[in-house]
N, C-alpha and C positions, 0 to 999 in steps of 0.2 A: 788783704789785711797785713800781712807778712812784707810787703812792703813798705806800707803804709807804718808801720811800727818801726822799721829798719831808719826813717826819716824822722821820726820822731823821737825829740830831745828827753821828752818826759820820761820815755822808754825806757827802762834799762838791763829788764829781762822778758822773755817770751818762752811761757811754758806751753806747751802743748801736748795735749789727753790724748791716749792714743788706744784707750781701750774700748771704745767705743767704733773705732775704726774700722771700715768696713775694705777699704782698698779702692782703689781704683785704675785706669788705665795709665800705659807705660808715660805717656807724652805728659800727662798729669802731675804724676807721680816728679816728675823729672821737672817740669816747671816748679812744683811745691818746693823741692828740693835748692834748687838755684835760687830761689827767693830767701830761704833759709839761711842760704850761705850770703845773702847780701845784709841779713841781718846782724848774721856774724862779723861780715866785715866790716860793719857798722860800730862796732866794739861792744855790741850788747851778746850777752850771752843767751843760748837757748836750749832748755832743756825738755826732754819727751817721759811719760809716763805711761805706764800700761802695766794692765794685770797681766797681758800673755801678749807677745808681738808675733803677727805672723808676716808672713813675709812683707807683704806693702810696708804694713806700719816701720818692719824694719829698715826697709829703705827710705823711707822719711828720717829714721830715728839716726841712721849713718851721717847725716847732716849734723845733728847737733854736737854740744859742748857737751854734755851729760845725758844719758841715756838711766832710766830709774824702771824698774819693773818690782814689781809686787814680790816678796818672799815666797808668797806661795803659787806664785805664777813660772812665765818662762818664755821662751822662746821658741818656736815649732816651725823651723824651715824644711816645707814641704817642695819649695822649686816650681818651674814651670813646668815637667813633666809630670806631675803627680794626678 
C-alpha cells in the first residue's frame, strides 16, 4: 500500500496509526521502513501517531517526516535485551 501511495498522483500525504501496533519482525519492520522512505522521496509527506511508541513502532516512526504522540502518552524503549 505504501508503495502503491508513493506512485500515486492523488496522494499527498500518508498518515499512519501506530497505536494499535503490535510489532513485528526485523526483516519486516525494515521493508515497511524502505517503502516509507520511497514515499518520501516521492515528495509526499508521511506522518506516524500513537498514544505510546514502543520500540517497533518507533522504528517505523524513524522514517517519517513528523512523528505525533499523545500528551498523555510516550515512548518506552525497552531494547532487545529486555
Amino acid at each position: 500500500a505504501l508503495r502503491t501511495a508513493a506512485a500515486d498522483d492523488r496522494i499527498r500525504l500518508v498518515a499512519i496509526g501506530l497505536s494499535g501496533f503490535l510489532g513485528g519482525g526485523q526483516v519486516h519492520l525494515q521493508e515497511s521502513g524502505e517503502a516509507i522512505d520511497e514515499v518520501r522521496k516521492s515528495g509526499k509527506k508521511v506522518h506516524t501517531f500513537a498514544i505510546a511508541y514502543l520500540d517497533d513502532a518507533l522504528l517505523i516512526a524513524a522514517h517519517a517526516d513528523e512523528v505525533w504522540v499523545d500528551p498523555q502518552g510516550g515512548a518506552f524503549i525497552t531494547g532487545p535485551g529486555s
